[in-house]
Structures are given as structure tokens and as C-alpha cells.
Phi, psi and omega in degrees: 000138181245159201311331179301247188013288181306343153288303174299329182298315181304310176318314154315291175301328167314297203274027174258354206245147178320174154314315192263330154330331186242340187287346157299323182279338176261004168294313178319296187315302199294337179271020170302311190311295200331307201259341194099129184291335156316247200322303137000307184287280184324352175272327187294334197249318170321283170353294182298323203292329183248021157261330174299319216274291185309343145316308212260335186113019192224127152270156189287116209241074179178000000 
């Protein structure tokens, strides 16, 4: 998937997400210039990785 993609999918998934859950992801969406598609991804895969974690019940202990 390339970073295009990869935005356009995010817009999406934002208006499937709570409230405070999507108002992260589209602060996250809004910060592409800002950080650069390298970092902007890599925030992107934290971001899914601790909605997976907090999915499942395990909270983040750092």
C-alpha cells in the first residue's frame, strides 16, 4: 500500500472510530506535511498497533 493509499484508507476508518479515537487519528491524518511520509507512517503503525492492543485488553505499561 503506498502513502496515498494509505491516507485515503485513514479518512475512512476515522468515521468508524469513537470520538476521542478518531479526533487522534485525524490530528495523526493532518500531521502528513508536517512529519514527512517516513515518520507520518511510522506514527500511523503505533497509532493501529495500540487500537489492537486496547482491542484485545492489554494495556500499554511505558
Amino acid at each position: 500500500m503506498g502513502i496515498i493509499d494509505l491516507y485515503d484508507f485513514i479518512s475512512g476508518v476515522a468515521k468508524n472510530l469513537l470520538e476521542q479515537e478518531s479526533r487522534e487519528l485525524i490530528d495523526l491524518y493532518d500531521s502528513v506535511e508536517e512529519l514527512g511520509p517516513n515518520e507520518w507512517s511510522n506514527r500511523v503503525v503505533i497509532f493501529a498497533n495500540e487500537m489492537l492492543l486496547k482491542d484485545i485488553g492489554i494495556q500499554k505499561n511505558y
